[in-house]
LUMKE-669115 format. One record per residue (C-alpha): residue in one letter; x, y, z. Coordinates in steps of 0.25 Angstrom, whole numbers, plus 2048, in hexadecimal, padded with zeros to 3 digits. Example, Ala and Ser with C-alpha at 12.3 -4.5 7.8 and 13.67 -1.06 7.14 Angstrom:
2
+-------+-----+-----+-----+
: lumgu :  xx :  yy :  zz :
+-------+-----+-----+-----+
:     A : 831 : 7EE : 81F :
:     S : 837 : 7FC : 81D :
+-------+-----+-----+-----+
***
This chain:
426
+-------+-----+-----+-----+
: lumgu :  xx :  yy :  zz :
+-------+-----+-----+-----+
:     X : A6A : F00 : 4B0 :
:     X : A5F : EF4 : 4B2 :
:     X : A65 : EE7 : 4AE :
:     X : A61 : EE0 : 49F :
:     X : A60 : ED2 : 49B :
:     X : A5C : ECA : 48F :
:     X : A4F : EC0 : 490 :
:     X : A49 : EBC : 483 :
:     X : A53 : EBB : 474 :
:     X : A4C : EBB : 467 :
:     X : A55 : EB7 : 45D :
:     X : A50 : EB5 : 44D :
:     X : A5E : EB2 : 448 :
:     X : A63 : EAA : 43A :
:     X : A67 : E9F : 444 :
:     X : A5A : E9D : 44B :
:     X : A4E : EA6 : 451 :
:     X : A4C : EA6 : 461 :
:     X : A55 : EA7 : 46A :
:     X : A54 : E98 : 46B :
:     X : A58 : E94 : 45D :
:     X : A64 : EA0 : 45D :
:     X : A69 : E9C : 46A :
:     X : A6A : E8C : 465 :
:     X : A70 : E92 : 457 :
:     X : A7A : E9A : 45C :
:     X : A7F : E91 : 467 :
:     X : A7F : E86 : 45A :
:     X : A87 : E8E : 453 :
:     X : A7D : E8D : 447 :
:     X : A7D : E98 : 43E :
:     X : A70 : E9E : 435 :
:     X : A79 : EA3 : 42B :
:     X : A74 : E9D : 41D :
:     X : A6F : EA1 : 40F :
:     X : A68 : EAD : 40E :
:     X : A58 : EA8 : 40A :
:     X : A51 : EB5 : 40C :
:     X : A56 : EBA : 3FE :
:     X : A5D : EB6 : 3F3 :
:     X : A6A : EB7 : 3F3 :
:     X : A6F : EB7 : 3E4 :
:     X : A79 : EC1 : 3DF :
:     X : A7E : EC2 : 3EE :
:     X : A8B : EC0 : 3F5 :
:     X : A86 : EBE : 402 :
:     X : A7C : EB1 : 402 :
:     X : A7B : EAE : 411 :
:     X : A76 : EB4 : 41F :
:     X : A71 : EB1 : 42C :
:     X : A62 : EB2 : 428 :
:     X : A56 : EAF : 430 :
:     X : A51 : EA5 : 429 :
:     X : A40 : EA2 : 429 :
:     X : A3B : EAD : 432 :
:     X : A2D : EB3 : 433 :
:     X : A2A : EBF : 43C :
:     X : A1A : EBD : 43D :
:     X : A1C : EB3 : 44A :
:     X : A20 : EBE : 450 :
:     X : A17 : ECA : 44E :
:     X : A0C : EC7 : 456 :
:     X : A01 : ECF : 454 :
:     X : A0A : ED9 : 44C :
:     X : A0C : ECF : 43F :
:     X : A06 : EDB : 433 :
:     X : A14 : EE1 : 43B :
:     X : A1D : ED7 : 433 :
:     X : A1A : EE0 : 425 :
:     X : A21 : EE9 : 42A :
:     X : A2E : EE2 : 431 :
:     X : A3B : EE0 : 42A :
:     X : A42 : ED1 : 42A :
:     X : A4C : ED7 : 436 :
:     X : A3F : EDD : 43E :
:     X : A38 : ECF : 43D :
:     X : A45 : ECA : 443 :
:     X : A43 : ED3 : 44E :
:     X : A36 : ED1 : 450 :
:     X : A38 : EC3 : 452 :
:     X : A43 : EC4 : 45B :
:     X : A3B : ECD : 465 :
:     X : A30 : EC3 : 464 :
:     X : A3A : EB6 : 468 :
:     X : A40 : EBE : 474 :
:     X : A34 : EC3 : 47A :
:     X : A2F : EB6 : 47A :
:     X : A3E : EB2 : 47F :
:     X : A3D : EBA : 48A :
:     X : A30 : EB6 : 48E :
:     X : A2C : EC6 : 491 :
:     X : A1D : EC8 : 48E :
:     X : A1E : ED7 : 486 :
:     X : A11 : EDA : 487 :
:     X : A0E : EDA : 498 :
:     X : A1A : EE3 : 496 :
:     X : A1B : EF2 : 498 :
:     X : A1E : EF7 : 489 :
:     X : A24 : F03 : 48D :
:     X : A2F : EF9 : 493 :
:     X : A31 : EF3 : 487 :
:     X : A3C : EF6 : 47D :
:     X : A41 : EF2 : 46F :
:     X : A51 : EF5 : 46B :
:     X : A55 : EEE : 45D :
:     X : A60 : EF0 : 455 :
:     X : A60 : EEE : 446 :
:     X : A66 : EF4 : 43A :
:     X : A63 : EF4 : 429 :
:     X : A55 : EEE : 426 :
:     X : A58 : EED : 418 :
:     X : A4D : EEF : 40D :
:     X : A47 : EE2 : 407 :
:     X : A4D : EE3 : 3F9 :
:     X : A41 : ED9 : 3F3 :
:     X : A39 : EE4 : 3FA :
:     X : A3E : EEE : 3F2 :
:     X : A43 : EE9 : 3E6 :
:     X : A35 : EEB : 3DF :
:     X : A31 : EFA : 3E1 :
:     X : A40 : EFE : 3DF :
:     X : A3E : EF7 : 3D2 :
:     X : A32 : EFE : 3CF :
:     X : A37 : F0A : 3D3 :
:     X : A41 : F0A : 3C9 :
:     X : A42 : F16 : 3BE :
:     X : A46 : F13 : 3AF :
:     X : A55 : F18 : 3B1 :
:     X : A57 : F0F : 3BE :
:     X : A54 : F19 : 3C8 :
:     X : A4B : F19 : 3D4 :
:     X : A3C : F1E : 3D2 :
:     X : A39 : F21 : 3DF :
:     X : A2A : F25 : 3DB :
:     X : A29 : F17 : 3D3 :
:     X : A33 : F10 : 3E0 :
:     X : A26 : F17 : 3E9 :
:     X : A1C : F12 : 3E3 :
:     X : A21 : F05 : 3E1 :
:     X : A24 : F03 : 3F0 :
:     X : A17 : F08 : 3F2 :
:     X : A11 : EFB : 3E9 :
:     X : A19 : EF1 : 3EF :
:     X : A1F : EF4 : 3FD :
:     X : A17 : EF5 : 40A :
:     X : A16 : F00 : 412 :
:     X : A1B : EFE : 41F :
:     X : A27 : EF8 : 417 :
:     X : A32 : F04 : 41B :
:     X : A30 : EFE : 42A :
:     X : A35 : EF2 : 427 :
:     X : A42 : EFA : 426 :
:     X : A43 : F02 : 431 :
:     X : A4C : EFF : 43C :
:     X : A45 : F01 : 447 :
:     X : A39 : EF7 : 444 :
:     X : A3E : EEA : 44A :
:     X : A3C : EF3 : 458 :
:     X : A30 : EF7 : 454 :
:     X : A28 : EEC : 451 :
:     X : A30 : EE3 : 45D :
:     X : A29 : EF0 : 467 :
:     X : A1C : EED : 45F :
:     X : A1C : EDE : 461 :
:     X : A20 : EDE : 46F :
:     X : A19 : EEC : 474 :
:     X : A27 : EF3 : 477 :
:     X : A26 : F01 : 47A :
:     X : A30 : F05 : 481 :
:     X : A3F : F08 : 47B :
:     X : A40 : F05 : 46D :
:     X : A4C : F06 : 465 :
:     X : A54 : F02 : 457 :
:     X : A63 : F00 : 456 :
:     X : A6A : F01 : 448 :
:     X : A78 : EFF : 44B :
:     X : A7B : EF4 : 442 :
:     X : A81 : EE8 : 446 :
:     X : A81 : EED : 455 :
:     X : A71 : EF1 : 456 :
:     X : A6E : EE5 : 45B :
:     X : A78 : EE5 : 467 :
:     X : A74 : EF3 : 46A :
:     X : A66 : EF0 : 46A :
:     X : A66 : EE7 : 474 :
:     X : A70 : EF0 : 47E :
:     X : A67 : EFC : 47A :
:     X : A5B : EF3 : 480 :
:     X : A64 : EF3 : 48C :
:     X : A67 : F00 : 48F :
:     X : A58 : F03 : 48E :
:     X : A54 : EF8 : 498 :
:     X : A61 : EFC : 4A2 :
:     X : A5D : F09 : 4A3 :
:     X : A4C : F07 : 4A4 :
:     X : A47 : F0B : 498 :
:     X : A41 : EFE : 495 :
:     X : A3F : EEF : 49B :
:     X : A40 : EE8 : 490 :
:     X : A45 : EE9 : 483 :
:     X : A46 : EE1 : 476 :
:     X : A53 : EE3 : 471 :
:     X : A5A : EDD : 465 :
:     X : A5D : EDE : 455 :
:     X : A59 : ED8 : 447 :
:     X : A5E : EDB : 43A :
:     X : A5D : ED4 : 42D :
:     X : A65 : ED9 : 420 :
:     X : A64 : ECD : 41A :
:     X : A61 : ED4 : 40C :
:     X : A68 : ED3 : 3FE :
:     X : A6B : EE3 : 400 :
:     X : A70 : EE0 : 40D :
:     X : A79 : ED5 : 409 :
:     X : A7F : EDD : 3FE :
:     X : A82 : EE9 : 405 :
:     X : A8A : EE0 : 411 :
:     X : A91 : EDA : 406 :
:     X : A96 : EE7 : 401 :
:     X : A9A : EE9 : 40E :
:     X : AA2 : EDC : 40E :
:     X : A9B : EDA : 41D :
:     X : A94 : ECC : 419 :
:     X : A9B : EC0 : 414 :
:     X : A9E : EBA : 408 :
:     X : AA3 : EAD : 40D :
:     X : A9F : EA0 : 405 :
:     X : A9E : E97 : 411 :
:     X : A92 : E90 : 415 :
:     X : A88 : E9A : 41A :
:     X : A8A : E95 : 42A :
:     X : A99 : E97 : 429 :
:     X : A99 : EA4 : 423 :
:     X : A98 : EAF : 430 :
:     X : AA5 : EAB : 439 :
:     X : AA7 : EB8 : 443 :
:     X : AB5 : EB8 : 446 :
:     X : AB8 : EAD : 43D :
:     X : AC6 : EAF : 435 :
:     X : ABE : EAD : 427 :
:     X : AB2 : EB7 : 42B :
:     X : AB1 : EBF : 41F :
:     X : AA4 : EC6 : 421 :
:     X : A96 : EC6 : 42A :
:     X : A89 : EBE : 425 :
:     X : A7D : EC6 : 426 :
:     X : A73 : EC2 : 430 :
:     X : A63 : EC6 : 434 :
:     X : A5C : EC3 : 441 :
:     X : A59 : ECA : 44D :
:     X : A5A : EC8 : 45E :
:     X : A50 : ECF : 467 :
:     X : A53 : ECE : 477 :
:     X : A4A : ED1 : 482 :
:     X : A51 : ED9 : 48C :
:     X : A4A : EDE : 49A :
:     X : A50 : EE0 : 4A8 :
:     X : A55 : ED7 : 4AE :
:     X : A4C : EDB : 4B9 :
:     X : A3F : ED8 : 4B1 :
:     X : A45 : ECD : 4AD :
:     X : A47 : EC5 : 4B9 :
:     X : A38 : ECB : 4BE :
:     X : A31 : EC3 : 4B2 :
:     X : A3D : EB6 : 4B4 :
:     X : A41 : EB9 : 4A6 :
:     X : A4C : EB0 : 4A0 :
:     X : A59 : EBA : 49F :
:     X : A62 : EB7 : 494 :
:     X : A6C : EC1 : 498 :
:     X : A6F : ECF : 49D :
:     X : A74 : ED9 : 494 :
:     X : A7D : EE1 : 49D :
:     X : A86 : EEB : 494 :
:     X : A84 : EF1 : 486 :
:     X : A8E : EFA : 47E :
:     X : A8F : F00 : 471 :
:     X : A99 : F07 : 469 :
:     X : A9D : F0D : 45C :
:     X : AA9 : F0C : 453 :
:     X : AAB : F17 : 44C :
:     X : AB4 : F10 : 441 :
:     X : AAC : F0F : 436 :
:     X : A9F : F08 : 42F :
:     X : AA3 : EFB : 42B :
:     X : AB0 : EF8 : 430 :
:     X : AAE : EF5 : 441 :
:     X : ABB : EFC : 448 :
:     X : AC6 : EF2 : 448 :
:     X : ACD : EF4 : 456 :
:     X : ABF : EEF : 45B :
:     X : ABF : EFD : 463 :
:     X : AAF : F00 : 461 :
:     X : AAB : EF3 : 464 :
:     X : AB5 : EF1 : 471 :
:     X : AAD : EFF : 476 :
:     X : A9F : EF6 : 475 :
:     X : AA3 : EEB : 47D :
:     X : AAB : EF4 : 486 :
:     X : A9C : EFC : 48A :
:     X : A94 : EF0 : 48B :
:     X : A9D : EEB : 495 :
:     X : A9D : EF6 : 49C :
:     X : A8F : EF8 : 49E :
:     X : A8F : EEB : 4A0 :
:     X : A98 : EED : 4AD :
:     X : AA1 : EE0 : 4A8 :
:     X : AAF : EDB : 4A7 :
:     X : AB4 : ED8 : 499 :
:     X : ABA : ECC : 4A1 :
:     X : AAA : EC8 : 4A3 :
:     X : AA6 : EC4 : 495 :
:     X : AA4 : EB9 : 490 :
:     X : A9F : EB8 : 484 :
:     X : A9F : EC3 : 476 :
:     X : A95 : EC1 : 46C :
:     X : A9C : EC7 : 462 :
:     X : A97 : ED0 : 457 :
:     X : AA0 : EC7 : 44E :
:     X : A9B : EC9 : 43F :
:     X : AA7 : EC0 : 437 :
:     X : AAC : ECE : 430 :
:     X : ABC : ECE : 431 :
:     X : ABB : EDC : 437 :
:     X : AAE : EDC : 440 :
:     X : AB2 : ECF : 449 :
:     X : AC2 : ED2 : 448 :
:     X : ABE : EDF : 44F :
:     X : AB3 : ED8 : 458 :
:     X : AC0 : ED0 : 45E :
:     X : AC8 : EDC : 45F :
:     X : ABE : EE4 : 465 :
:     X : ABB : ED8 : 470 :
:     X : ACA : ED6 : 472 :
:     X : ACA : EE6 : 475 :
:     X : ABF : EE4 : 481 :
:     X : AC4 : ED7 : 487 :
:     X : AD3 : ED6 : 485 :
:     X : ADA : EC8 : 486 :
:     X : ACD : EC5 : 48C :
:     X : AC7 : EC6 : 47F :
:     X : ACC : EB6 : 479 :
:     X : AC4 : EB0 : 485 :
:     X : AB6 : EB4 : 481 :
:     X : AAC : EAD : 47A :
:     X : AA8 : EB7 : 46E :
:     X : A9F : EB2 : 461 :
:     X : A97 : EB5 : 459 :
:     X : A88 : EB1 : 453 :
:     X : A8A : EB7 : 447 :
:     X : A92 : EAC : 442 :
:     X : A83 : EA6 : 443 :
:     X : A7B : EAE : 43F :
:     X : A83 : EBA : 437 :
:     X : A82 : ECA : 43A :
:     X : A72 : ECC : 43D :
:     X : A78 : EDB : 43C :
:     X : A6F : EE4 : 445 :
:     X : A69 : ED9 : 44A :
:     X : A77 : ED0 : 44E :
:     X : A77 : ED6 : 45C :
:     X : A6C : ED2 : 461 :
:     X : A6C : EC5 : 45E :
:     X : A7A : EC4 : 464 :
:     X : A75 : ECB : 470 :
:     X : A6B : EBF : 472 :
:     X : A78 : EB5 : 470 :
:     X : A7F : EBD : 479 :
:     X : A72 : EBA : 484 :
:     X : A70 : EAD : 480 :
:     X : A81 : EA9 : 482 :
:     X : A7E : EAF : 490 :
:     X : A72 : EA9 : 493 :
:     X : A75 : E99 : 48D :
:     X : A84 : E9A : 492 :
:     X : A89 : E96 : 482 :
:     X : A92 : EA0 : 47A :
:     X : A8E : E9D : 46A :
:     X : A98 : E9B : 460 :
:     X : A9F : EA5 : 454 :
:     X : A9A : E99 : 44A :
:     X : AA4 : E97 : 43E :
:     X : AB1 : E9B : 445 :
:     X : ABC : E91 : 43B :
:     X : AC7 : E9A : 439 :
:     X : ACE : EA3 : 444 :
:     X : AD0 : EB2 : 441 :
:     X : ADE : EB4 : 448 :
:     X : AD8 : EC3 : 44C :
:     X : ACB : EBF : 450 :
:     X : AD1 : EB6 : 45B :
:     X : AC6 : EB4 : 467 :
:     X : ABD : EAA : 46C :
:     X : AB2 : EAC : 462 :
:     X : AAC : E9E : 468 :
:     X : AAF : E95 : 459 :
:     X : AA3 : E8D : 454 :
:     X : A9E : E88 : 461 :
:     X : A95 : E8D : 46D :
:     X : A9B : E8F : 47A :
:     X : A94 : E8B : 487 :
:     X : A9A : E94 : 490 :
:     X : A93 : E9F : 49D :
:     X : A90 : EAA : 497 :
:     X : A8F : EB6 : 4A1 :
:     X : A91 : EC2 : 49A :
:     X : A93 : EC5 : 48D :
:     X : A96 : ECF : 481 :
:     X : A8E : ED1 : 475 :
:     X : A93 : EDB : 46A :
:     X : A8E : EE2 : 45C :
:     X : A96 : EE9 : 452 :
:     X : A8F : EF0 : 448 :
:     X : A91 : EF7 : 43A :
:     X : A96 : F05 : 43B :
:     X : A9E : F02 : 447 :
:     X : A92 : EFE : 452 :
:     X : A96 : EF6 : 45E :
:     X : A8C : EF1 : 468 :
:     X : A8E : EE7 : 475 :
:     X : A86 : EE0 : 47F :
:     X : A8A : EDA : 48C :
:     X : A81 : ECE : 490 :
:     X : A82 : EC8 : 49E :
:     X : A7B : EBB : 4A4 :
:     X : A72 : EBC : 4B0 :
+-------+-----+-----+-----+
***
């Protein structure tokens, strides 16, 4: 296996766009959770989010702007992110072979604009309520473009990154819920370990921030109903977390060789050196409580990372604030490092920016590269009340300056997906 690292980050996040700003933001502490803006909110229980607030895709389309008709809020989010790390990395694409060239991103529901298609569902109406799907046809055919089903389909944030960038080598899409994005990004590094590409673009993006959306996690009870201020309101392993706050966004890294890096003097952020995935088989909502799933993902990326549980030192947590989700996340990492477990550094970005969902992976990939590379472990912000079972160094409120020299990123998705990264400085 041919060694991968990380040289460019492209972050469009609710708490700043380019690796820059989310860098400086997460390092702040500042969060991006706030109102919701995009839509109104009337009516519903949930009023706040981590929303990107005044983004436009055409900067970044190049050539390829008439594409934007056709791309999704979460595809422009991706989009964006590629473009910022490309430029990050410094790589020129285009004197590059595109045969060597890859695309891997993970992403999940691209939920149907309701204003989109409130019209023709209301046109399409018969007189006893039901759907005419002759008059719905028709209607959609007046009003809707053409090209608008693409704007749902989950494999078109690779797609038009391959198009922009000329990649035509691997491409592929991961749908694993909260966990795509982890498994992006160590799906990227299997296929540059074993050859089959030189470099790969390699990330997530996900926005749900829709009334459907927000109504259907309600039902769920996942988001929460908390009346504190917006900022306050996400607090991962906190003892009055009552609920995660939906986010949107995306993270796109550059990842190459390590040896094509150092050829062209590129600026490595970090080496990813083990990735390891697993499966609960509990059940669909619920993660599994002894943390036994999540312990068998760590346990592989260590492993094929050839390192020492004892040589961490730092977990970016997949922390969500749900009671279940990060009392299991401490079990599981109490499972894998023993009495070792209280002595490292473990947060959590979500407490920043809320649960970007299919894109939450990736963006904590890039903190995860970013802690290694600046020496500086970012705080779980909004940490007030001690949770007597969630009982580890969750690093409260404040950054931490500390080396970093190896360190653990995990994912742990709906339906009982788990996904980890092991990250190493160089």
């Amino acid at each position: 296996m041919r060694r991968v690292v990380i040289t460019g980050i492209g972050v469009i996040s609710p708490n700043g766009i380019g690796r820059r700003a989310f860098s400086e933001a997460i390092v702040e502490g500042r969060s991006g959770v706030g109102p919701i803006e995009s839509f109104d909110t009337t009516g519903l229980a949930v009023k706040i989010a981590g929303e990107v607030k005044n983004f436009d895709v055409m900067p970044y389309l190049g050539e390829h702007k008439k594409n934007a008709k056709a791309m999704s809020r979460a595809v422009g989010f991706a989009v964006a992110a590629a473009a910022l790390a490309v430029q990050d990395s410094g790589l020129e694409t285009d004197a590059l072979d595109p045969a060597r060239i890859g695309v891997c991103m993970g992403t999940g529901i691209t939920p149907m604009d309701m204003a989109e298609l409130a019209g023709p569902v209301a046109r399409g109406m018969s007189d006893d309520g039901s759907l005419d799907l002759a008059r719905f046809s028709k209607a959609r055919a007046e009003s809707m473009d053409p090209l608008w089903l693409l704007k749902h389909l989950p494999n078109m944030a690779a797609s038009h990154i391959s198009i922009l960038h000329r990649a035509m080598g691997p491409n592929n899409t991961i749908v694993t819920a909260c966990a795509a994005g982890t498994q992006a990004v160590g799906e990227a590094f299997r296929l540059i370990g074993r050859g089959d590409a030189d470099v790969m673009l390699a990330g997530g993006c996900d926005s749900r921030l829709d009334p459907l959306m927000l109504v259907a996690y309600q039902a769920m009870s996942a988001v929460s109903r908390s009346t504190r201020p917006a900022a306050e309101v996400s607090r991962p392993f906190d003892g009055e977390r009552d609920g995660f706050v939906l986010g949107e966004g995306a993270a796109v890294l550059i990842m190459e060789s390590y040896q094509k890096a150092r050829r062209r003097g590129a600026t490595i952020y970090a080496e990813v050196t083990g990735y390891g995935s697993s499966f609960d088989a509990y059940g669909l909502t619920r993660p599994e409580p002894e943390g036994k799933g999540a312990a068998l993902s760590m346990k592989a990326a260590l492993r094929e990372a050839r390192v020492d549980p004892d040589h961490i030192d730092y977990i970016n947590a997949h922390g969500t604030s749900t009671r279940l989700n990060d009392l299991m996340e401490t079990i599981a990492v109490k499972r894998v490092f023993g009495h070792r477990a209280c002595k490292i550094p473990m947060s959590s970005q979500k407490s920043m920016v809320g649960h970007l969902i299919g894109a939450s992976g990736a963006l904590e990939a890039a903190a995860t590269a970013i802690s290694l590379g600046h020496g500086v472990v970012p705080p779980t912000i909004n940490q007030s009340v001690r949770d007597p079972v969630c009982d580890l160094d969750y690093v409260p409120n404040t950054a931490r300056e500390m080396p970093v020299r190896t360190a653990l990123s995990n994912s742990f998705g709906f339906g009982g997906q788990n996904a980890s990264l092991v990250m190493a400085r160089v």
